[in-house]
N, C-alpha and C positions, 0 to 999 in steps of 0.2 A: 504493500500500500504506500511505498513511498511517494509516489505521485501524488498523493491526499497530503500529504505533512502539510503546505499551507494551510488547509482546510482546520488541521490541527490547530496550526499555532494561532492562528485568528480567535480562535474560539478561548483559547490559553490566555491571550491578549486581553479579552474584556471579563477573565474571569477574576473576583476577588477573593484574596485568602478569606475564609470565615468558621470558626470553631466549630470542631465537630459535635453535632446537639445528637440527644440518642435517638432515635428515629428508625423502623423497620425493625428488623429481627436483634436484640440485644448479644452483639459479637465484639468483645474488645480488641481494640485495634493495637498493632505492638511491633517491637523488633526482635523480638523471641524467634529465630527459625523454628516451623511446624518439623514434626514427622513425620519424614517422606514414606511413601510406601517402597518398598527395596525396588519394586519393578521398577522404578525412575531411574536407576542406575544400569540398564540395561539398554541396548541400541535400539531404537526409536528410528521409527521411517515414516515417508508420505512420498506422497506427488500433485501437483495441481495441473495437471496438463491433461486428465484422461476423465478422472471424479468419477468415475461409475464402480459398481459391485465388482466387476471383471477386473478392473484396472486394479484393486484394492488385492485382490485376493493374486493375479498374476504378480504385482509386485511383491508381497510377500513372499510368495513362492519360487520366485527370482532370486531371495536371495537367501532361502535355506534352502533350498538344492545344488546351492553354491558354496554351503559351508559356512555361512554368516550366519549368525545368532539374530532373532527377532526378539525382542522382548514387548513393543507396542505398534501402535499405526496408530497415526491421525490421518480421520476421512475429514477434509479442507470444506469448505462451501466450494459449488450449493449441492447440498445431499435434502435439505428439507425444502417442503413445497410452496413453503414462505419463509420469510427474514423474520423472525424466527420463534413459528410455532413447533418446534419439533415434530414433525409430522412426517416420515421418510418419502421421499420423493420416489415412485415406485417404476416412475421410468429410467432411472438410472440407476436406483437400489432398488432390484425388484424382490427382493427376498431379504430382508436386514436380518431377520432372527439368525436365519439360518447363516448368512453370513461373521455373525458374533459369534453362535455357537459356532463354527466351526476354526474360528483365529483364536478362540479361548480351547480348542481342545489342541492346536496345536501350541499352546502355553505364550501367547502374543495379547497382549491386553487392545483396547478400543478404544479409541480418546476422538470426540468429535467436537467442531469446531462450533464456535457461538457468538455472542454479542446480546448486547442489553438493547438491542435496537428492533422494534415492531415496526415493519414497513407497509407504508400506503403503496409505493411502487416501486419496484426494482428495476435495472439496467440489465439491457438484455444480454442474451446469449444463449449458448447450448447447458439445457436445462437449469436456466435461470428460473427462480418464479415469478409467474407474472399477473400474480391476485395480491391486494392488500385485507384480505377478511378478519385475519389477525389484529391490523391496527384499528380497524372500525370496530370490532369485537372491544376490543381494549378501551377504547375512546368513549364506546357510547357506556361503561363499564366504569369509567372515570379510575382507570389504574396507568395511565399516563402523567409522567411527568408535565410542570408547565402547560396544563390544560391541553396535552396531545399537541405543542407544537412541534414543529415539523424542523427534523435536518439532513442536511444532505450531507451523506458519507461516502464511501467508495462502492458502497453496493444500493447503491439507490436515498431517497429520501426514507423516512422516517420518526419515528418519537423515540424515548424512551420508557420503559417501564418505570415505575414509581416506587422508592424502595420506602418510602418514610409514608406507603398506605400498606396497613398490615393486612389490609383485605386481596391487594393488586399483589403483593410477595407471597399469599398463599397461593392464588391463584397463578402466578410464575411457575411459582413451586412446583404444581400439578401438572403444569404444560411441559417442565423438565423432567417428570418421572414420566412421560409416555415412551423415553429414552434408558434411561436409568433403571429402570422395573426391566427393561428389554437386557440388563446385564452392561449395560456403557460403562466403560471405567474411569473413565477421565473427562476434561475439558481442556478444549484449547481455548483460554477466552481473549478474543482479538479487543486492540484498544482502540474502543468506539467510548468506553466510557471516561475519559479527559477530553471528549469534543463534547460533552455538556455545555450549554452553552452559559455563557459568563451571566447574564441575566435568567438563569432557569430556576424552579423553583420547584418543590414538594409538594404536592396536594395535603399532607398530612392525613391522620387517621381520622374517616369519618365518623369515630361513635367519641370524637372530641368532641364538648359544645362549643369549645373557644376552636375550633379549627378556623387554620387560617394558615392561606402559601408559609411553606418553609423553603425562603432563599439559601440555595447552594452553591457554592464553587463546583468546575468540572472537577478538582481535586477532592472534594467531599464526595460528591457523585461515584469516582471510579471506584472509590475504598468502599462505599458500599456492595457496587457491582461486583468486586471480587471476594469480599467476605460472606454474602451472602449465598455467590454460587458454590464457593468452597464448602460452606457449613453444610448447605443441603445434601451436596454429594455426600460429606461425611453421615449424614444419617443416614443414606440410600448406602450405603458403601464406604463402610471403614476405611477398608484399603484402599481405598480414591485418590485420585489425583490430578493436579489440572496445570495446566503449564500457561504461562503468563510473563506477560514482559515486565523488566525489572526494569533498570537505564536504558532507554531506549531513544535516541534524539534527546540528548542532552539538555538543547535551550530548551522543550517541553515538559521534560518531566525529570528534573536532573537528581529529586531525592525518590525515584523510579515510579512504574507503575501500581505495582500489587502493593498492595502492601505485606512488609514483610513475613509477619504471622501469617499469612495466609499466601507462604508463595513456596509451594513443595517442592516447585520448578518450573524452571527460568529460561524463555530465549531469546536473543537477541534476532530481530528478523528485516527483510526485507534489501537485505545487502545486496550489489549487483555481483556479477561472476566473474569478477578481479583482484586484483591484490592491492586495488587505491583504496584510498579515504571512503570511498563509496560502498568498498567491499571487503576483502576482508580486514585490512584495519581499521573502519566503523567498526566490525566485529568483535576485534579486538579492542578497541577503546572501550565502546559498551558494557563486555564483561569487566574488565578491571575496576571501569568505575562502578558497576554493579559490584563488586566484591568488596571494593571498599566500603561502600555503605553497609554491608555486612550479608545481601544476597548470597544463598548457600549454593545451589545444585542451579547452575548455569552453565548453557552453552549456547548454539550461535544454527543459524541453519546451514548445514553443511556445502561447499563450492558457490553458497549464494543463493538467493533466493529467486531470483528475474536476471535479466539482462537482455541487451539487443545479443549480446555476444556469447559466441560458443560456452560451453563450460571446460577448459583446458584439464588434458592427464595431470598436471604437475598441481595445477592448483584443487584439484578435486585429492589428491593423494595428502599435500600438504593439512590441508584442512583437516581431512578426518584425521590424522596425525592428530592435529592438534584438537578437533572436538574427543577423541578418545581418550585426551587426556584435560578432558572437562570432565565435571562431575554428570552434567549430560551430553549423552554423544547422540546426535538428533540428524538426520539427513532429508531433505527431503524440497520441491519446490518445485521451479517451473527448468524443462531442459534436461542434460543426462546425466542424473545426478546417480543412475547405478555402476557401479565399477565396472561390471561387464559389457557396458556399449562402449568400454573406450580398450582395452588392450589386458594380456594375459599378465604382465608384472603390475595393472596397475588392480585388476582384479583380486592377485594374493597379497598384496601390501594391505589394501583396503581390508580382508577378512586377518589380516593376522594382528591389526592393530583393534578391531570391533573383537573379536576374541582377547586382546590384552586388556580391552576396556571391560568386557563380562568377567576377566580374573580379580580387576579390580575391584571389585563388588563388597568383598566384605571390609575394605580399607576405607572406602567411599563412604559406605552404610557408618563406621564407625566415626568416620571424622564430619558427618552428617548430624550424628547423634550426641556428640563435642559439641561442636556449633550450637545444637540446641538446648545443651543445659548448659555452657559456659560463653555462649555466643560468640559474635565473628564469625568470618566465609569460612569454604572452606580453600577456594585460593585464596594465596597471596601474594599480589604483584610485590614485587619486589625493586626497592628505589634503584639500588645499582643494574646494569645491563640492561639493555633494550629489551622490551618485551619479555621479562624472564619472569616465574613466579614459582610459588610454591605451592606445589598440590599435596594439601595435608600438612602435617607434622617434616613428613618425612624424603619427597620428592622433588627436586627441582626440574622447572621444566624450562628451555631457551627456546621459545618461537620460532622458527620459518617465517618471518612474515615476509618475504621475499622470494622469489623465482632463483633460487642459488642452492651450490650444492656445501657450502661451507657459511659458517658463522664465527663473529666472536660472543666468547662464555665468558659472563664476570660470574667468579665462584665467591658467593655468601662467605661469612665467617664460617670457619669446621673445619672440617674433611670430607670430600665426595668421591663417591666412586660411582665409576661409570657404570650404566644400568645393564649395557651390552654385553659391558667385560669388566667382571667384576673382578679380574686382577689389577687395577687403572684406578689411582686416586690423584686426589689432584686437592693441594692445599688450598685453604678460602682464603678470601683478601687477593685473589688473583686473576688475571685475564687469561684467555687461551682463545687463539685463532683455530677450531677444528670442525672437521671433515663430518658431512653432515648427506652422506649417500639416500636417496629417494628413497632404500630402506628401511632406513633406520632416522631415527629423533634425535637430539639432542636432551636425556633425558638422564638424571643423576641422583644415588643416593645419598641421604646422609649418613656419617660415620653413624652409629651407635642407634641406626633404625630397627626399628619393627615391624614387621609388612604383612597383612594377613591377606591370602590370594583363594581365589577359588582355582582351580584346575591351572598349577600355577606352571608356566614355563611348559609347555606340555613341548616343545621340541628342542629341549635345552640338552646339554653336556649329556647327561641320563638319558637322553629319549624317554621320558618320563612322563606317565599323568597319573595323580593321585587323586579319581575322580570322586570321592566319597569324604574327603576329607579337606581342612582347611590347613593349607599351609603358610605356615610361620616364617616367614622370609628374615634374618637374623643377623645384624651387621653390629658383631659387639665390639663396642666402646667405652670403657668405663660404666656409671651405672646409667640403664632404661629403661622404659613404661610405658605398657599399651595398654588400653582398655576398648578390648573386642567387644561389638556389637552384633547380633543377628535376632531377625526378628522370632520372634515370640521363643528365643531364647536368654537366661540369664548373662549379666554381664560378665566376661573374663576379665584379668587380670594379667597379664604377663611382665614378668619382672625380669632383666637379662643385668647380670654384672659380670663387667672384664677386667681382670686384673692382673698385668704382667704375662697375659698370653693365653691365661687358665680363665674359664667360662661358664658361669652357675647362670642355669633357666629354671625359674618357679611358674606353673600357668594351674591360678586357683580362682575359683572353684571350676575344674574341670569337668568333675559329675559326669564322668564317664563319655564325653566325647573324642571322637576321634581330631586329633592332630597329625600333621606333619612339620617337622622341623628342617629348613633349611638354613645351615649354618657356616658362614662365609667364616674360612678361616685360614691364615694365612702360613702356616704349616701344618703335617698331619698331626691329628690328634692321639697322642700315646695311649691315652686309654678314653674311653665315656661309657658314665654309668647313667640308668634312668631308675630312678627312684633306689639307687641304692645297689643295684645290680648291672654286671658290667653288660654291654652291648654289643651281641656279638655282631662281625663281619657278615652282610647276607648281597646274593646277585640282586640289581637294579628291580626287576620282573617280581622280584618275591617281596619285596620290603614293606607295601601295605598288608599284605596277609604277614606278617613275621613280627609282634608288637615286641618292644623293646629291643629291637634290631636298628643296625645304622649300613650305609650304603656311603662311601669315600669318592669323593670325586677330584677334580685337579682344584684345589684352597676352597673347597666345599664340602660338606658334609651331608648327609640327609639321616634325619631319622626316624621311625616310629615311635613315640614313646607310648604306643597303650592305652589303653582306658582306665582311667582312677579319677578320685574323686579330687587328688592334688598330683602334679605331676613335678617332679624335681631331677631336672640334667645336669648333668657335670661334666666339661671337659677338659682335660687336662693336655697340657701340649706336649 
């Protein structure tokens, strides 16, 4: 929608700040990061170029027959038969049940796109709608904001719905569960609500006697629209989740859109398919200053969302690079934004960085669930180096934001080691010009990290996947501390101290879960015990079935420690 942004900023223009009065459903408003549901950490697709049942379920299918993990899909406008009564438009969805069940039995959640906007007419095109019933419905109903007046947005004219009439948000309410009852998981809610217009007003509740207009700012207005829709989903569906723009065009909304309590996740959108201001360093600016404000789970629409211009191998490969190493890795828009219409290296780079981003899952999930009891993102830009930040605690990541196959690295205060090759450290407080192949990322750890992976490294040194298990990625440094998260599991604790070469792991309360220990170390280990008992030598192939077994590799280690209710490693050099 970038071509609408004046239409934005106009309406930004004549709006006045004015305190938030309580009004509509009772949701306090806050910078508390919510809890994400885990799905949001998983690779996320779309397309707006095709919008039909077919087009939804082929691109899925595109690209787990291809080895690519699907975790969600957003179906874009226009799928419903007005702006927006949820109603599926059955000539382009002509089966939606069936179409959900069957994206949710292949384990892919549904997220459809929305707005607080009821249109009298819409802008044409192939299966545009072209009835207003919904906003007459609304109007003669008095659940229209500003007495049902009318504005024009990028999908036609229209009103908006009135969140400060508790009659008009029930009956919202009821219009979003013809969707939601049908198994929807998500929203994508596009921002229509900061073009409220600077003179618009609340009808208030009609069973008030003093009722009378409640003037709003579009900035009042938006924080309704997104707490309201969040909350609802949350009663139709716990595990829900809706994705919402945070910083998005700076001069309009620079302390962002959603508000923060109520933004599970985060994209920046509407970038063209280049590497300018336009595209993807908008993209990049966006996030960071989203993060700074303390936006948790952000990312960016992958190669760009429009352009007059192709979508290039090099910047569609770069991107997802760098979206998989966002908290959300989201692809999806107008153009070819699948890896297999453009070439066979750009196809396996693109599935082996969306599989390093599904490994991420439980690092993400954890430093998601930090965020939200200690707050802060969970990137962080970082003031030295161009484009450089940290994802987590414990990972540094240096940008591509260029067409090149080398960068320079300013390395933070520590020690990092390279994530490729974790024989390669490299002191902090220092610069390094290095080699940055279409492969591989510019991506580093910290001395004394803790890394908890799902299906971690599965074609590393080992040939290895420990798929039942979470592995413990281990770079000991003096003393450290994780605290793992997974849903509707208790919190772990893992404690790592190094001293002089020798290496004690405590992970409590274990309560019988399965671990793997991966432990970077820079000569062989003379002896390691788990729990007390020494570790014998076991082949690569056997070590998840062999509990209290370790497998040696060149300055790594792997081990099983078992199932107990505390688990205590010991290694000795």
């Amino acid at each position: 929608m970038k071509k609408h942004y004046f239409l934005i900023l106009l309406a930004v223009l004549f709006t006045m700040p004015l305190a938030m009065s309580a009004r509509g459903a009772d949701i306090a408003r806050g910078n508390t990061p919510p809890v994400s549901a885990d799905w949001v950490f998983d690779h996320w697709v779309w397309e707006d170029d095709v919008n039909t049942q077919q087009g939804v379920m082929d691109l899925v299918d595109g690209y787990l027959s291809r080895g690519i993990p699907v975790g969600a899909v957003i179906i874009d406008s226009p799928w419903s038969t007005e702006y927006n009564n949820f109603v599926w438009n059955t000539e382009n969805y002509p089966d939606p049940q069936a179409m959900i069940d069957t994206l949710h039995a292949r384990g892919v959640k549904v997220v459809l796109w929305m707005t607080s906007m009821l249109n009298k007419e819409s802008d044409g095109g192939e299966f545009e709608p072209t009835t207003g019933a919904i906003y007459e419905e609304a109007l003669a109903k008095g659940y229209l904001a500003s007495n049902g007046r009318l504005t024009k947005w990028w999908k036609g004219v229209g009103g908006y719905i009135d969140y400060t009439n508790p009659e008009a948000v029930a009956w919202w309410r009821g219009l979003m569960d013809r969707v939601l009852l049908m198994g929807v998981d998500g929203w994508k809610l596009d921002g229509t609500g900061i073009m409220f217009p600077g003179d618009g007003f609340g009808m208030g509740d009609p069973a008030d006697p003093d009722r009378k207009p409640i003037p709003m700012s579009g900035m009042e207005y938006k924080d309704l629209y997104y707490m309201d829709s969040y909350e609802h989903l949350l009663d139709r569906n716990p595990n829900g989740a809706l994705i919402a723009r945070p910083v998005d065009l700076r001069m309009v909304a620079p302390k962002g859109y959603a508000p923060i309590s109520h933004s599970p996740a985060n994209w920046v959108g509407d970038e063209v398919h280049d590497w300018s201001g336009d595209g993807f360093l908008e993209a990049l600016q966006d996030i960071f200053d989203s993060a700074r404000l303390g936006y948790t789970v952000l990312g960016s629409d992958i190669a760009g969302y429009n352009g007059s211009m192709p979508i290039e191998k090099n910047l569609l490969i770069r991107w997802a690079q760098f979206g998989a190493l966002c908290p959300l890795m989201e692809n999806g828009g107008h153009g070819a934004h699948q890896p297999w219409k453009h070439d066979e290296q750009t196809l396996t780079i693109y599935r082996d960085f969306a599989l390093l981003h599904q490994s991420l899952k439980p690092y993400l999930y954890s430093m998601m669930m930090k965020s939200h009891l200690k707050g802060g993102p969970i990137m962080h830009p970082l003031k030295n180096g161009t484009w450089q930040y940290g994802l987590g605690d414990s990972l540094l990541v240096a940008v591509m934001y260029e067409d090149a196959l080398i960068r320079e690295v300013e390395f933070p205060a520590g020690a990092w080691i390279d994530f490729w090759d974790n024989s390669k450290t490299y002191p902090g407080d220092t610069s390094l010009i290095m080699d940055a192949p279409l492969e591989k990322y510019p991506i580093f750890v910290r001395s004394g990290a803790i890394i908890p992976w799902y299906n971690y490294r599965a074609s590393d040194a080992l040939v290895e996947t420990f798929s039942k298990s979470v592995t413990l990625d281990i770079y000991p440094s003096g003393n450290s501390h994780f605290d793992l998260y997974e849903p509707g599991r208790d919190k772990v604790s893992v404690d790592v101290t190094e001293k002089d070469g020798n290496v004690a792991i405590d992970i409590t309360p274990a309560k019988g879960r399965p671990f793997i220990l991966r432990v970077r170390c820079e000569q062989a280990p003379s002896k390691i015990t788990v729990n007390g008992k020494d570790a014998p030598e076991v082949y690569p192939e056997s070590l998840e079935s062999k509990p209290g077994a370790r497998v040696s590799g060149s300055g790594v280690v792997y081990i099983n420690p078992g199932t107990a209710d505390k688990i205590s490693v010991v290694i000795k050099k």
